[in-house]
C-alpha positions in Angstrom: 193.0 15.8 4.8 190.7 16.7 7.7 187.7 15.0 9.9 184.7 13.1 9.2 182.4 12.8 12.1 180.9 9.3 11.9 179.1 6.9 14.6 180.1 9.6 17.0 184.1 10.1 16.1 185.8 13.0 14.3 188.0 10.2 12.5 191.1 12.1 11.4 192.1 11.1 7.3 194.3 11.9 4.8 194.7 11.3 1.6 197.3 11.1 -0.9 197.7 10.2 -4.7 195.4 8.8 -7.1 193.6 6.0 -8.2 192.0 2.9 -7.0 190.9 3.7 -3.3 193.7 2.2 -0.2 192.4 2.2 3.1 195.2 2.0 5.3 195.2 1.6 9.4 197.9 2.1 11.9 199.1 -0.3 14.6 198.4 0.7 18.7 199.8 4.1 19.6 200.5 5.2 16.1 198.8 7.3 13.8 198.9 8.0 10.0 203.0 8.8 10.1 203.3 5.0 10.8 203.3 4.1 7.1 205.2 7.5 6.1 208.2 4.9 4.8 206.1 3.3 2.5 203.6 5.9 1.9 205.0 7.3 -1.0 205.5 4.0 -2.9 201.8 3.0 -2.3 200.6 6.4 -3.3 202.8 6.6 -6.7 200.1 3.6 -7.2 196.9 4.1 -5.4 194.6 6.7 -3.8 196.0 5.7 -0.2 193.3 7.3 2.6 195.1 6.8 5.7 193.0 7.3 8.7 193.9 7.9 12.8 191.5 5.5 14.5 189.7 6.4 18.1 191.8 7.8 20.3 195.2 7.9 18.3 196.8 10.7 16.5 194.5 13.7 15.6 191.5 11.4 16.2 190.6 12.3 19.9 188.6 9.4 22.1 185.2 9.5 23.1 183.2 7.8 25.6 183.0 4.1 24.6 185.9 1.5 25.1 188.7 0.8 22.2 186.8 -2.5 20.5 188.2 -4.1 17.1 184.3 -4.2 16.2 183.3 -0.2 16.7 186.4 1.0 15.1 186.1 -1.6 12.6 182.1 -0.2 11.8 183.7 3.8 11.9 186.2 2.3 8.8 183.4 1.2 7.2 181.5 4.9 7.8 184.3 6.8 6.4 184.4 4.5 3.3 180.6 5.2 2.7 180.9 9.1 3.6 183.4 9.6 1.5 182.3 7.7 -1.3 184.6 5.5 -1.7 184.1 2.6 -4.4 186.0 -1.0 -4.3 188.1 0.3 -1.4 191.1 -2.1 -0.6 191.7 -2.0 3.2 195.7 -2.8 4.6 195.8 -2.7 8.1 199.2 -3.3 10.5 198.8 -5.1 13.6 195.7 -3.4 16.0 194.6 -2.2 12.4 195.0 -5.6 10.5 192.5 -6.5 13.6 190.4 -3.4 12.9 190.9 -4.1 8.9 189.7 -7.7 9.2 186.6 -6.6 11.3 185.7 -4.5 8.6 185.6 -6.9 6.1 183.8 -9.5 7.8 181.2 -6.9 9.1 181.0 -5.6 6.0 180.7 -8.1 3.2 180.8 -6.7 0.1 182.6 -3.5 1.0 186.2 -3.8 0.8 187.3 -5.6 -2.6 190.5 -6.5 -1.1 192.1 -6.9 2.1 195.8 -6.8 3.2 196.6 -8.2 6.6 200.1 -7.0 8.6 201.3 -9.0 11.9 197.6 -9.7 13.1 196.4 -12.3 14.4 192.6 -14.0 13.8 192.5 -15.2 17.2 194.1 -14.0 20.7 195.9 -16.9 21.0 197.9 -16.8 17.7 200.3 -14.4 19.5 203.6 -16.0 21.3 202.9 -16.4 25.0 205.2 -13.9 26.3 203.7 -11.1 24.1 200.2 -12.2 25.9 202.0 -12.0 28.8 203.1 -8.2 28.4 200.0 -7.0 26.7 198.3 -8.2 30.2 200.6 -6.1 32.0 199.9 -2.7 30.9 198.5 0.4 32.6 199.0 3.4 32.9 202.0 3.1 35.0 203.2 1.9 31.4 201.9 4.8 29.8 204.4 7.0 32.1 207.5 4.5 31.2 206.7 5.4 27.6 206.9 9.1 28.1 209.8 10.4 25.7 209.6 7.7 23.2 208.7 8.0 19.6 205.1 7.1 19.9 204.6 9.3 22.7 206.3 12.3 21.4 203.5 11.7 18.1 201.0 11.3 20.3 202.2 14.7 22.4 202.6 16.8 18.6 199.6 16.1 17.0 197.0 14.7 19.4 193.8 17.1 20.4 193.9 16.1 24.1 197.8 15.0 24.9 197.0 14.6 28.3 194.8 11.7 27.1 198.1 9.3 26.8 197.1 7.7 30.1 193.6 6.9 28.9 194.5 5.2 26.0 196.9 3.0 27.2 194.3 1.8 30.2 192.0 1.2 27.0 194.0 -0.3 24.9 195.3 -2.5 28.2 191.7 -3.6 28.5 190.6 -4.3 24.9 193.7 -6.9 24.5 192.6 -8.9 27.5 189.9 -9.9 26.3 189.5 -13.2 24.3 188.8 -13.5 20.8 188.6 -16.1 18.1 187.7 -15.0 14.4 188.3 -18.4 12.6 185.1 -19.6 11.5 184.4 -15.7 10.4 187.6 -15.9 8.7 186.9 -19.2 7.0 183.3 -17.8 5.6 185.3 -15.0 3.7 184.7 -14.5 0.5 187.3 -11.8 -0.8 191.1 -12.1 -1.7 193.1 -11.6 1.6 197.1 -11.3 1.8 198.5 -12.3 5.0 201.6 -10.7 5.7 204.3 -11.3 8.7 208.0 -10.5 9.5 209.9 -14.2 10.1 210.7 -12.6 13.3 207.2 -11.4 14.2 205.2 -11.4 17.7 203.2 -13.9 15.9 204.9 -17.5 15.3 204.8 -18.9 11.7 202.7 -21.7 12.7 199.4 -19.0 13.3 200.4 -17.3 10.4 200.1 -21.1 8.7 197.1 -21.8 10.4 195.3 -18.7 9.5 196.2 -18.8 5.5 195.0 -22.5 6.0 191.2 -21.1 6.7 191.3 -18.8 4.0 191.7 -21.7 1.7 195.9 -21.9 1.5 198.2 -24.3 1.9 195.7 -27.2 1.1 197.0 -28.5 -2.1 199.8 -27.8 -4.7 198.8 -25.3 -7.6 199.3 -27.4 -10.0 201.9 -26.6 -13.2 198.9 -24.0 -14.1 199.1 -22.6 -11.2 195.3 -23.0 -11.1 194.5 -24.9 -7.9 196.0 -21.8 -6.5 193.6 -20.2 -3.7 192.3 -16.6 -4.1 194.4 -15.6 -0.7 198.2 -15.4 -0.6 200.9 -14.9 2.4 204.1 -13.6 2.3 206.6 -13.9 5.3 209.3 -11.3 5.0 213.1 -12.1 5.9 214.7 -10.0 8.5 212.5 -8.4 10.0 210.4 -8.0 13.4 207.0 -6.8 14.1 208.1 -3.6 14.8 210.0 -2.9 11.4 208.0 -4.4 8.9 205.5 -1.6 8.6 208.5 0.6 7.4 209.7 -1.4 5.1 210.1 -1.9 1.5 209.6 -4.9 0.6 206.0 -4.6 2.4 204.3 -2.9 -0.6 206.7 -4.9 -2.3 204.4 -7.6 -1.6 201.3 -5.6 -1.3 201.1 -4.1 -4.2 201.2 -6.7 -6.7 198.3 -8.2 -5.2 196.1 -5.4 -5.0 197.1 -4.6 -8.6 196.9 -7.7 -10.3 194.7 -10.4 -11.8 193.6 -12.9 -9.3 192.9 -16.5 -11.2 189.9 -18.1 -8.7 190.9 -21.5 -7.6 189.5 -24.4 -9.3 
């Protein structure tokens, strides 16, 4: 574990177990403990490098704003500075943003990607959830003094007083619009989509966005091989909050970053 100082970030890492490289990315105001449930299930399987992105956990924030697209390129540094070869990247919610921007800025450099309760366009989450994200500030910030995330934040951040900050940031990057689809359609790698049936994120988007990755077009066939490269699970019982703690998420994720995948066709 330590810091690697790429496009002008110390970007906090750790890594743990052995094997084929796992990138993994926390959601918004979490940090590497996010996937401490699941953590060592993944790493009993892979060489899991779990990384604190700009301005969360030990990764303090410098002077640019929170973008999916700059933390997506600092992923992308750390997998070249350390060397890493056929990385798999899993990312969970602002990281399955900054996970997807990293493979479609990057072709070529993740071999597989693992997508958590993220959406490929802004308006893929339910309205209300919109609706709060647009209400944040740094009056919020002060509301979430004492909570989990916060008391993280407070133990292991280098600037705690920073809290503020990255909640008026964060405010401001999901404001602004977006739309991935065509991007997301021009892939080229196998993705897994992966949502709770009670996410921020309706079943429909989560429909529509394995639809342009090629899924939900046509029946496999008894072969199974009209099957597309790309897969989606939707997990029973649980919420968007949850599922990044839970079993059956490398349940799920595993598997596909383990096995064979038969190309469509």
């Amino acid at each position: 574990m330590g810091y690697a100082e790429v496009n002008g970030v110390r970007l906090w890492y750790e890594t743990h177990g052995d094997g084929r490289p796992l990138v993994l990315l926390h959601g918004g105001f979490g940090a590497v403990e996010s996937f401490a449930p699941i953590l060592p299930a993944l790493a009993a399987r892979r060489r899991v490098v779990a990384v604190d992105l700009q301005g969360h956990g030990r990764t303090a924030d410098v002077d640019r704003p929170l973008r999916y697209e700059s933390m997506a390129d600092d992923v992308a540094a750390l997998i070249r500075h350390l060397g890493l070869v056929g990385p798999d990247v899993m990312g969970y919610s602002l990281g399955g943003a900054v996970a997807l921007r990293t493979a479609i800025q990057h072709p070529g450099l993740v071999r597989r990607l693992v997508v958590v309760s993220a959406p490929c366009r802004r308006g893929g989450w339910y309205p209300e959830v919109l609706a709060a994200m647009v209400a944040q500030d740094e009056r919020t910030a002060e509301r979430m003094r004492g909570s989990p995330p916060h008391e993280l934040y407070a133990r292991v951040a280098p600037r705690p007083w920073d809290w503020p900050t990255l909640w008026a940031k964060t405010a401001e990057l999901l404001r602004r619009e977006y739309d991935w689809s065509v991007e997301v359609a021009a892939l080229a790698l196998p993705v897994l989509l992966v949502f709770a049936d009670a996410d921020e994120i309706p079943i429909r988007h989560a429909a529509e966005f394995f639809g342009l990755l090629g899924g939900g077009r046509r029946d496999a066939g008894g072969d199974g091989g009209d099957r597309p490269l790309s897969r989606l699970a939707v997990l029973p019982g649980l919420t968007h909050h949850d599922i990044v703690g839970a079993p059956a998420l490398p349940a799920v994720a595993l598997p596909f970053l383990t096995h064979g995948l038969r190309p469509p066709g």
